[in-house]
C-alpha positions in Angstrom: 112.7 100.5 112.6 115.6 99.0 111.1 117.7 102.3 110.8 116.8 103.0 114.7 119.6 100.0 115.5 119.4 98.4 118.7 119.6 101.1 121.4 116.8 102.8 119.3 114.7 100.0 119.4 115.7 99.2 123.1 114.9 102.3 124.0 111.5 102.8 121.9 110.9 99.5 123.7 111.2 101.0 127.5 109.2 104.2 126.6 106.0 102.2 124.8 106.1 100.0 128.0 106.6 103.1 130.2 103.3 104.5 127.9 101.3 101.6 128.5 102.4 101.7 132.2 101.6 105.2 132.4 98.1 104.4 130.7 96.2 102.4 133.7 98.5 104.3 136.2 97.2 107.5 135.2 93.7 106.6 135.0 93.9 105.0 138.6 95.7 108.4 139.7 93.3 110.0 137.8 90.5 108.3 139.8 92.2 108.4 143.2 92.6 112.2 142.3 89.1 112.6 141.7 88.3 110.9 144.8 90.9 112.8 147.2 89.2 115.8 145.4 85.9 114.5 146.2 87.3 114.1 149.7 89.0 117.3 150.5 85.8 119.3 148.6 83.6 117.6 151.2 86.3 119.0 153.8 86.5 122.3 152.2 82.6 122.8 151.7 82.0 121.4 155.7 84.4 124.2 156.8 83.2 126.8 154.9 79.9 126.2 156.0 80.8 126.3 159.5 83.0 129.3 159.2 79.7 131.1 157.3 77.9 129.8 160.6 80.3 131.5 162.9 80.3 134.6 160.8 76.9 135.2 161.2 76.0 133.9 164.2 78.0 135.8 166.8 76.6 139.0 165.2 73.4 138.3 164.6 72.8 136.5 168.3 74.3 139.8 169.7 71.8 142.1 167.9 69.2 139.4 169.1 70.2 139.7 172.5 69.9 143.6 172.4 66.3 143.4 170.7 65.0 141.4 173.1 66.7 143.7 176.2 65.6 146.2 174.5 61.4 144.6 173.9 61.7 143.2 177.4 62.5 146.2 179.4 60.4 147.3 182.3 60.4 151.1 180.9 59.2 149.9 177.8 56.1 148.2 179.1 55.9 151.0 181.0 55.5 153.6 177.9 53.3 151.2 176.2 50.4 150.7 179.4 50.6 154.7 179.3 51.7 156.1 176.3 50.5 159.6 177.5 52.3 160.2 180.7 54.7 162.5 179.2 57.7 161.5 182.1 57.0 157.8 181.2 57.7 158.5 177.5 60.5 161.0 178.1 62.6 157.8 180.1 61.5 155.4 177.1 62.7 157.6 174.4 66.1 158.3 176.0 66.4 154.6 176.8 65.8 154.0 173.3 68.2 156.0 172.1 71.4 154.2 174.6 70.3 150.9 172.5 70.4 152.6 169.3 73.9 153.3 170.0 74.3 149.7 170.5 72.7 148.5 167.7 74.9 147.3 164.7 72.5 149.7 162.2 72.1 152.3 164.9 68.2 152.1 164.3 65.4 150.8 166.4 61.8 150.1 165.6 58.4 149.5 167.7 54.7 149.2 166.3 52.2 149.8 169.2 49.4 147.1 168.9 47.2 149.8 170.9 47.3 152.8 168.3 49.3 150.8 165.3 51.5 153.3 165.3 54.9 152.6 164.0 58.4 154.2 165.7 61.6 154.1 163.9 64.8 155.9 164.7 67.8 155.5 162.9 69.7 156.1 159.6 69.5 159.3 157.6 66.5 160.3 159.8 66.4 163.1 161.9 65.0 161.6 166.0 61.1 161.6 166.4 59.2 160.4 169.4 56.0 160.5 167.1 54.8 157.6 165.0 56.3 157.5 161.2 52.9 156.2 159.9 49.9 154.5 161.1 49.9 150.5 160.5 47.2 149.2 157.8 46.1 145.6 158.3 44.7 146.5 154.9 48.0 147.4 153.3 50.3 144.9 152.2 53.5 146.9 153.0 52.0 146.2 156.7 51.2 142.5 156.3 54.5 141.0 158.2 53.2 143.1 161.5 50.0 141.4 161.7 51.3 138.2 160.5 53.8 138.0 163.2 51.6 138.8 165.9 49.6 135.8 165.0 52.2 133.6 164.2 55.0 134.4 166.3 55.7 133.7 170.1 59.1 135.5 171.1 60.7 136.5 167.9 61.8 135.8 164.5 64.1 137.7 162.0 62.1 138.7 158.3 63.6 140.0 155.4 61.1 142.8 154.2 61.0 146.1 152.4 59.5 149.4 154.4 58.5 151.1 151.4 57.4 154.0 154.2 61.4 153.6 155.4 62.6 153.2 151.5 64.9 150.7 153.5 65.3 146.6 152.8 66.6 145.1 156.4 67.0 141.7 157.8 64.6 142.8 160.4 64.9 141.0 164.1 61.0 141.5 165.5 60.6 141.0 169.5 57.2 140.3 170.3 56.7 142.9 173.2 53.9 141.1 176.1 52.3 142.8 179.5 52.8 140.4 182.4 49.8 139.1 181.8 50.9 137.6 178.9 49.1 140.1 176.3 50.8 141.7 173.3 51.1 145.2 173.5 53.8 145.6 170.3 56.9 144.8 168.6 60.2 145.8 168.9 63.5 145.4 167.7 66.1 146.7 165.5 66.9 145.9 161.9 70.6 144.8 159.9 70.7 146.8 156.1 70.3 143.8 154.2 73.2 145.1 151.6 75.2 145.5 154.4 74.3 141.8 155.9 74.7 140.5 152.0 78.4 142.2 152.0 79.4 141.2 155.9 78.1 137.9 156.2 76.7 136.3 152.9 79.7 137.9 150.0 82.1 135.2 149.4 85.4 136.4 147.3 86.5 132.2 147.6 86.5 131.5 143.8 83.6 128.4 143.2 81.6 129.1 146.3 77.7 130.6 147.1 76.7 131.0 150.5 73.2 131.3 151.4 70.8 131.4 154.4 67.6 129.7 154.0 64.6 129.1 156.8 63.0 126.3 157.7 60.8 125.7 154.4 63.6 126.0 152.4 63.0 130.2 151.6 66.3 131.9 150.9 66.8 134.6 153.4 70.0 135.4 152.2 72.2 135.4 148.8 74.5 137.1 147.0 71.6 137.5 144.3 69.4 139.3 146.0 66.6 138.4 143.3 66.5 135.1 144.9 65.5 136.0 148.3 61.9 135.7 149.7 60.8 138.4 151.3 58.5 138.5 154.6 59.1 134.7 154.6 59.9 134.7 158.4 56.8 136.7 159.4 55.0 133.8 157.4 53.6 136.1 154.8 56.1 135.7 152.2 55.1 137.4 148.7 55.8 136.0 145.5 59.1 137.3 144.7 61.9 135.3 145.6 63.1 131.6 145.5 63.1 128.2 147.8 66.0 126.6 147.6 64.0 123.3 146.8 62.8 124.9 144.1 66.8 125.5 142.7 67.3 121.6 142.8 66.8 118.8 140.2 63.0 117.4 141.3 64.7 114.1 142.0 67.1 115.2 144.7 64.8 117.8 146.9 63.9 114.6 149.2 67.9 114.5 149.8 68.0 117.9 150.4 65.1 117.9 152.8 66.3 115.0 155.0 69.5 116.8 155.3 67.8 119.7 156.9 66.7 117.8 159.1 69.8 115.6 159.9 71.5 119.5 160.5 68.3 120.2 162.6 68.1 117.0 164.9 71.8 117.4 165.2 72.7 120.6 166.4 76.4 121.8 164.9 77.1 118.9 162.8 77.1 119.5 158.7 75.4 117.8 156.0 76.9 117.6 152.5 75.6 116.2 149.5 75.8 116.6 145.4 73.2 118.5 143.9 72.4 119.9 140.4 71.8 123.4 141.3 70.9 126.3 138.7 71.7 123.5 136.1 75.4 123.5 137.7 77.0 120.3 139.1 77.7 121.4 142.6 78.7 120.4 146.6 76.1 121.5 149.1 76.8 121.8 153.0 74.2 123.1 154.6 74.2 123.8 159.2 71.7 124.9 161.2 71.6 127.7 163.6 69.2 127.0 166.3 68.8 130.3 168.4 67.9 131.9 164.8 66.0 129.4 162.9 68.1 129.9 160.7 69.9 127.1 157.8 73.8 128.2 156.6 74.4 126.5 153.0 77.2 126.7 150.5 77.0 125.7 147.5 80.9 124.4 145.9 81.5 124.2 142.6 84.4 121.9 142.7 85.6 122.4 139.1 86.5 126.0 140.1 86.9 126.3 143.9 90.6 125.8 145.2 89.5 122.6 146.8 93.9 121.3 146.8 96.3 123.5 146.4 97.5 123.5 142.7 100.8 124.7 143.4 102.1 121.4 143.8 100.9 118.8 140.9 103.0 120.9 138.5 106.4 120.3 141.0 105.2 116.5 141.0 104.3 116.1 137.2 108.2 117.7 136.9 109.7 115.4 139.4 108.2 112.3 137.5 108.9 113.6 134.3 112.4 114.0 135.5 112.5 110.4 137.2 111.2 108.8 134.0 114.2 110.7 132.1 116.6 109.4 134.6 115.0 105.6 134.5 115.6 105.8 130.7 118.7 106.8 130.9 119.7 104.5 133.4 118.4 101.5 131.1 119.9 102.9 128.5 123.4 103.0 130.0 122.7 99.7 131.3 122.3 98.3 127.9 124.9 100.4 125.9 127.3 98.4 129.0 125.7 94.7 129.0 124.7 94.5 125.6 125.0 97.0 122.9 129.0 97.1 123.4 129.4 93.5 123.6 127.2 93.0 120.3 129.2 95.7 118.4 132.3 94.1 119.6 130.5 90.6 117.8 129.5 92.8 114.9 132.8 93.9 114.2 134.5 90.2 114.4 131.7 89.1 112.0 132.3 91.8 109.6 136.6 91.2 110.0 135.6 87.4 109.5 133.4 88.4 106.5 136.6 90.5 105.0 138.8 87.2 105.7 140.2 88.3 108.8 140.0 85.4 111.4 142.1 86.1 114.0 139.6 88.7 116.2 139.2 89.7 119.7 135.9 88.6 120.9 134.2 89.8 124.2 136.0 87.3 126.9 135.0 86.9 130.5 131.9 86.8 130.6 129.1 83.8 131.9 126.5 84.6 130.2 124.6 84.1 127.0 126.6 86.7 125.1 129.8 85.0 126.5 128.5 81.8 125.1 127.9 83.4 121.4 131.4 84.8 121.6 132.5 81.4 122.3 131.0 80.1 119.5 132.2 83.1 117.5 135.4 81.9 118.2 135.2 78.0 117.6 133.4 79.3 114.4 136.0 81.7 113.1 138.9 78.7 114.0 136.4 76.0 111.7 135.8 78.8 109.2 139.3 79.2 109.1 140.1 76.1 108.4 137.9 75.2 106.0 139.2 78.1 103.9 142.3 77.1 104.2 141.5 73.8 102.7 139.3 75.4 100.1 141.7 78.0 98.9 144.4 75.1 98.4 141.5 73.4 96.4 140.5 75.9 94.6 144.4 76.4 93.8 144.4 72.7 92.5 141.2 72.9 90.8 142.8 76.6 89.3 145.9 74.8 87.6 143.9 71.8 86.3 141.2 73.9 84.7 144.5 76.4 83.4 145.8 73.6 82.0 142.7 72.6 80.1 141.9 75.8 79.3 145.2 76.1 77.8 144.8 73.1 75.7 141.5 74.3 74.7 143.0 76.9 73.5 145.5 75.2 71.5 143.4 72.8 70.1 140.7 76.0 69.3 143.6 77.8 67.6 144.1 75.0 65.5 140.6 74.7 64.4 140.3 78.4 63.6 143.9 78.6 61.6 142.0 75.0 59.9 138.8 76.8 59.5 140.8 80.2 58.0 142.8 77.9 56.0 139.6 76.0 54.7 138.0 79.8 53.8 141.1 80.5 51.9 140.9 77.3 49.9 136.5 78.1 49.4 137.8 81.5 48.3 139.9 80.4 45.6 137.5 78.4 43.2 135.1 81.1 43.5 135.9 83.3 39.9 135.9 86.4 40.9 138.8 87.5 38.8 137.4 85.7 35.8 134.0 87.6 36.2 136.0 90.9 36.7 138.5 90.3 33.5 135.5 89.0 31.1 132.6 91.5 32.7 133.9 94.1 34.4 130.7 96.6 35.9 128.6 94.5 34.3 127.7 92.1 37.4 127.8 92.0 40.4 128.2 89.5 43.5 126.6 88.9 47.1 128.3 86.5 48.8 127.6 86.0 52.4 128.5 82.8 54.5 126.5 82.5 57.7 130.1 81.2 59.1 133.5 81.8 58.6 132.6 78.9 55.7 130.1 78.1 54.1 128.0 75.8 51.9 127.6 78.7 49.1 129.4 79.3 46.2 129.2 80.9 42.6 130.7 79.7 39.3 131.3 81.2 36.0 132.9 79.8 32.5 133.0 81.5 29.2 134.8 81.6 25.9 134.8 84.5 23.2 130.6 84.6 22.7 129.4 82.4 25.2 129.5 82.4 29.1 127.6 79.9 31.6 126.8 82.0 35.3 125.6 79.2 38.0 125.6 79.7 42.1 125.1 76.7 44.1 123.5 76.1 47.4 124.7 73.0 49.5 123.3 71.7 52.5 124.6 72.1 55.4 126.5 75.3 57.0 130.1 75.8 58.5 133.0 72.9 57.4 130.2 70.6 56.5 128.7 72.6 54.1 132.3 74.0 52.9 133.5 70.3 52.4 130.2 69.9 50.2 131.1 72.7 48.3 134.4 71.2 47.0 132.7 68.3 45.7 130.1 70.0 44.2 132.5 72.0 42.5 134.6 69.3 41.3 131.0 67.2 40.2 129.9 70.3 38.3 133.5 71.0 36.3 133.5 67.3 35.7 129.9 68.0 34.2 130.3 70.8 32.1 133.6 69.1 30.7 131.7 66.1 30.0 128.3 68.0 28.4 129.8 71.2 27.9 128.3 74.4 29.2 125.5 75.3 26.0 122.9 72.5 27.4 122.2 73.6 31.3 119.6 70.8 32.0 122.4 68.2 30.5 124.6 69.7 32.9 122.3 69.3 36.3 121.7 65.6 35.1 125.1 64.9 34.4 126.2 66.4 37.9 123.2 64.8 40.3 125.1 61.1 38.5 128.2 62.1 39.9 127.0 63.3 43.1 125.1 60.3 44.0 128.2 58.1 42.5 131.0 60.1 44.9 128.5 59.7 48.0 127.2 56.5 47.8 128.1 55.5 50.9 126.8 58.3 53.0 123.5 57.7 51.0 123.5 54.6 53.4 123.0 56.9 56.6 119.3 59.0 56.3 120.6 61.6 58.6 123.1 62.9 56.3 121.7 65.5 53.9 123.7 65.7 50.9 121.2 67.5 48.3 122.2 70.7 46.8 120.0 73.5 45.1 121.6 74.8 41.8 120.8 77.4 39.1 122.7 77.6 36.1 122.1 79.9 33.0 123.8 79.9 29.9 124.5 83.3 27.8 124.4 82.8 24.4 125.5 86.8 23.0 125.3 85.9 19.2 122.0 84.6 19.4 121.0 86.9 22.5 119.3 84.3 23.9 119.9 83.0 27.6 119.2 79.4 28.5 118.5 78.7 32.0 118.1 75.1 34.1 117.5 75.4 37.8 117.6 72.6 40.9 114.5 74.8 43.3 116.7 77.7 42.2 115.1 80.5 39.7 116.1 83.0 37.5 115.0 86.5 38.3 115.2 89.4 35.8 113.8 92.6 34.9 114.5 95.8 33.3 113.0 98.1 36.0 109.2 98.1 35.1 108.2 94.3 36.2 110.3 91.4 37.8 109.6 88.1 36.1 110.8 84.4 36.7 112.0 81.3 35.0 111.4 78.7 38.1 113.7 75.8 38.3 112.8 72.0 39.4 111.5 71.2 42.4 114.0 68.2 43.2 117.4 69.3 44.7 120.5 67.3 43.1 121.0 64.4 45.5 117.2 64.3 46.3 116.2 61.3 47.4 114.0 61.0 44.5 115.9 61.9 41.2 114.4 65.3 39.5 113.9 66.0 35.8 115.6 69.1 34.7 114.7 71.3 31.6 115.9 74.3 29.5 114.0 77.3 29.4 115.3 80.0 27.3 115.0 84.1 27.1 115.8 86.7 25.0 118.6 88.8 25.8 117.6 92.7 25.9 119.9 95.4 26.7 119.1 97.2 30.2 117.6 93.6 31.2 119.5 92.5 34.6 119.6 88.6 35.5 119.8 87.5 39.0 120.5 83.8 40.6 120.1 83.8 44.1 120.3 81.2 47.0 117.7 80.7 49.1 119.3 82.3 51.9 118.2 85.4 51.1 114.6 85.3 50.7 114.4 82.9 54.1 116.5 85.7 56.1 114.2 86.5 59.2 113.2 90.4 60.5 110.5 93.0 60.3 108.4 93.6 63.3 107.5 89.8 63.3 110.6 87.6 62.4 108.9 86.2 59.3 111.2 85.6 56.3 112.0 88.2 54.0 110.0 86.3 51.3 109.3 86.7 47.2 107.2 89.4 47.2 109.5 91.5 49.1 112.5 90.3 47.0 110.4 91.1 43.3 110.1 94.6 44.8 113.5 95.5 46.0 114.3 94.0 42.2 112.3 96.4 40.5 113.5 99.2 42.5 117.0 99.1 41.7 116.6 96.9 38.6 118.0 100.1 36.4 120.9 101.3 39.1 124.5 100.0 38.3 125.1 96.5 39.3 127.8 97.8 41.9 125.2 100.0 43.3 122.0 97.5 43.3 124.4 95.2 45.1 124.7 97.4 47.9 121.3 98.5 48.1 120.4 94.7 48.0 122.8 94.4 51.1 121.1 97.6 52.9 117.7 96.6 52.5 118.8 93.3 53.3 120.7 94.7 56.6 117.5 97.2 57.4 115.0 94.0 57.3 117.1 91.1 59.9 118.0 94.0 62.2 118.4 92.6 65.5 117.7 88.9 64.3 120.9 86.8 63.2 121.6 85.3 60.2 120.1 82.1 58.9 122.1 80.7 56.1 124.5 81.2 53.9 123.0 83.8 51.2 124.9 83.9 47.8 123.2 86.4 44.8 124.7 86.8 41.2 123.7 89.6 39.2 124.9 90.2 35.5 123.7 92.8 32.8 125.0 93.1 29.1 123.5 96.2 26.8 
């Protein structure tokens, strides 16, 4: 939603609530639709049922009026009292033949009660004043002439097949009397009933089914001819055939019977009401027709008949698509020109003010809300202003104040670094390196690592022609402390040695913890000074070959490649609170055999996977590895493996390691 921006969203807005307008509005069209088409099927189904009725009965009432002219007339009573007076025939025969002419099937019929013979002129038959067959009250082809006598008054019409004719008509049967009253025939005529189907009943209206049923409901008439009832109106209908009652759902035949007889009692008028026909939903109007007995029904499907004229919901469904375009547009130019512009305009002073821009043009003119934000755009941007005004000169202030500190921060940290290089100069020179080199050469070697740019390590070494004394020293503390402990331990342990000499270690440590605690006596006062120092020294005897070693928690390490062995030193640290005991410990001197004095720097250096220290074990192996390389080259392997194990993790303390070899 956010990357539509506000028209997008404005006008996503005015389509969901055109949607959900659209929603009830359709389905109340939609129902008002279905009720106009309702409305107008009821029209359409009332008018096709009355044109049906006029279809049919101008025709048929015509034909009716000829049969009974033509069963009424004075020379046809005449041929039936004497049927053998040859001049009486002769006039009836060519009478006849005039209303055959006249007749819509150009056929007539008449079945003499008297002899039961039956007369019929007309369609592919050649003229015959002789009977076609003889009537059989037996035969049920003959049934209808029997049953009308009994049953019938004047007339009726009956839809029957003359298998003796090989012809189906809608026959139109005149009961023929003496003027006595007695029945001396019938007459009439006949209408082809494919003919009467295709004239009168054969709707090409898409959706609707005319029919013509009698007064019990039998279908006289239908464009399936299956469902007609033959010899229904001479009131001996067969089997064959269908009632229209009998088309109906059970539970509406009462409504269709009461609106035969609404149509009945009230001649002309139309009766229309829903039915389930053949299982279809459908719209039945049904008329009667009084002079023939006769009921007119059509049965509308409204889904498919024509009931409104389609041609224009499509036109409408256009011209409110087109409106609804044209409202949207509308609202969207209306709020591209009332609010959209106006906000950009806003937008763009906020993003100049963001960039330090204050003086902006903001929407003027107008009293409204938007009007009122640019207002306060304004008075903002003027504070805003303002207040960076007064924090840029601040900041200027503040700027040169902090310069100034900064600068003599800088002085002063200069000073302590050229101190603190200065001081590493001074550590450097009492470490004897060039006395190691000139007496040993490649026969030691020398780690010497401060943690800082000082430290609280250091190494010393003294020797005359046959005898040398190797010591490193580990004071506490790290940095200038530590460095400052160094130069008095340095000078405590040369006042030492020149006091004891350098041939009795243990005499030396004692000697030096004395003058230690003598120089610090006073910062023994404050607990929270640590002034102890770890120290191992060991004495090189080459004309006896022996090496005598004394250690403050500092050991001697040696080994000539096959195993790593140990001479511990004390526990105590010189300076300890509690004063240590130190002893000699002596070792023969082998050739191959490498000596090593380390701090503890070394083996508390943390790494590996889990930051522990790098530890004894680890230290007695790395010994034995290299114990038979060069001394140059064990040093840097010690470095490497050293390097390999911290890793990531920094350095602890200061690490000093002395190795020396003589073969």
């Amino acid at each position: 939603m956010a990357a539509f921006g506000l028209r997008g969203k404005s006008l996503l807005a005015l389509l969901l609530a055109c949607l959900l307008a659209l929603v009830p509005a359709g389905l109340i069209g939609w129902s008002v639709l279905n009720n106009i088409h309702q409305h107008f099927g009821e029209g359409y189904a009332r008018n096709a049922t009355l044109l049906s009725r006029e279809r049919i009965s101008a025709p048929i009432s015509r034909e009716l009026a000829l049969s009974l002219r033509f069963a009424n007339s004075e020379v046809t009573r005449q041929w039936l009292r004497d049927p053998d007076d040859p001049a009486k025939a002769d006039l009836f025969f060519r009478e006849a033949e005039l209303y055959r002419a006249d007749f819509r099937d150009h056929a007539y019929f008449i079945g003499r009660l008297d002899t039961l013979g039956y007369y019929f002129n007309g369609g592919d038959q050649a003229p015959s004043r002789e009977p076609r067959y003889i009537l059989n009250p037996d035969d049920d082809a003959d049934r209808w002439f029997f049953s009308t006598l009994r049953n019938t008054e004047g007339f009726n019409l009956n839809v029957d097949v003359n298998p003796e004719l090989d012809t189906t008509k809608v026959w139109l049967n005149m009961v023929v009397k003496d003027e006595d009253g007695s029945v001396l025939a019938l007459a009439g005529s006949g209408l082809d009933l494919s003919d009467f189907i295709r004239d009168f009943i054969t709707s090409d209206t898409a959706g609707v089914t005319p029919m013509i049923v009698d007064a019990d409901g039998a279908i006289q008439a239908h464009q399936d001819r299956s469902l007609i009832v033959m010899n229904s109106g001479a009131g001996a209908s067969t089997a064959s055939g269908s009632n229209l009652l009998s088309l109906v759902a059970e539970q509406e035949r009462d409504a269709v019977r009461a609106a035969l007889q609404q149509v009945q009692q009230h001649t002309g008028s139309v009766a229309t009401l829903p039915v389930t026909l053949q299982n279809a939903h459908q719209l039945l109007a049904v008329t009667y027709l009084p002079e023939l007995d006769w009921y007119v029904a059509n049965a509308v499907d409204l889904s498919t008949a024509e009931v409104i004229d389609s041609a224009w919901i499509t036109p409408l469904l256009i011209g409110l698509g087109v409106l609804l375009i044209v409202l949207v547009l509308i609202f969207a130019f209306a709020i591209e020109r009332l609010l959209l512009g106006p906000l950009r305009q806003l937008k763009r002073g906020a993003q100049a003010m963001a960039a330090g821009q204050y003086d902006v043009a903001m929407p003027a003119g107008r009293n409204d809300e938007i009007g009122e934000l640019s207002d306060a755009f304004g008075v903002m941007a003027k504070k805003v202003r303002s207040h960076t005004q007064e924090l840029e000169q601040r900041v200027q202030e503040r700027t040169r104040d902090l310069e100034e500190v900064n600068q003599q921060m800088r002085t002063a940290q200069r000073k302590i670094a050229d101190s603190i290089d200065y001081a590493s100069l001074i550590q450097r020179s009492i470490l004897p390196n060039r006395e190691l080199v000139n007496a040993l050469g490649e026969h030691h070697a020398v780690l010497w690592r401060p943690r800082d740019v000082v430290g609280g390590d250091f190494y010393i070494f003294h020797s005359d022609q046959d005898h040398c004394l190797f010591g490193v020293v580990d004071c506490a503390g790290h940095g200038v402390p530590g460095a400052l402990m160094t130069m008095l331990a340095h000078a405590a342990l040369d006042q030492a040695i020149s006091d004891c000499g350098m041939h009795d270690p243990a005499a030396v440590l004692q000697r030096t913890d004395r003058i230690l605690r003598h120089m610090l006596s006073d910062a023994n006062e404050s607990k929270s000074v640590a002034t102890n120092m770890d120290v191992g020294l060991a004495y090189v005897d080459l004309k006896q070959g022996q090496v005598t070693f004394s250690g403050a928690k500092i050991a001697l390490y040696y080994s000539g490649g096959e195993t790593v062995e140990h001479l511990p030193g004390a526990r105590r640290a010189l300076g300890d609170k509690r004063q240590g005991d130190y002893h000699n410990s002596q070792i023969e001197l082998r050739a191959g055999r490498t000596f090593y004095l380390c701090t503890d720097g070394f083996l508390d250096q943390a790494g590996g996977e889990q930051g522990f220290g790098f530890g004894n074990s680890r230290f007695a192996d790395m010994l034995r590895t290299h114990a038979s390389l060069p001394l140059r080259e064990q040093s840097a392997a010690f470095s490497d493996t050293l390097a390999a194990y911290q890793g990531d993790y920094p350095q602890r303390d200061d690490i000093t390691m002395l190795c020396f070899r003589f073969d």
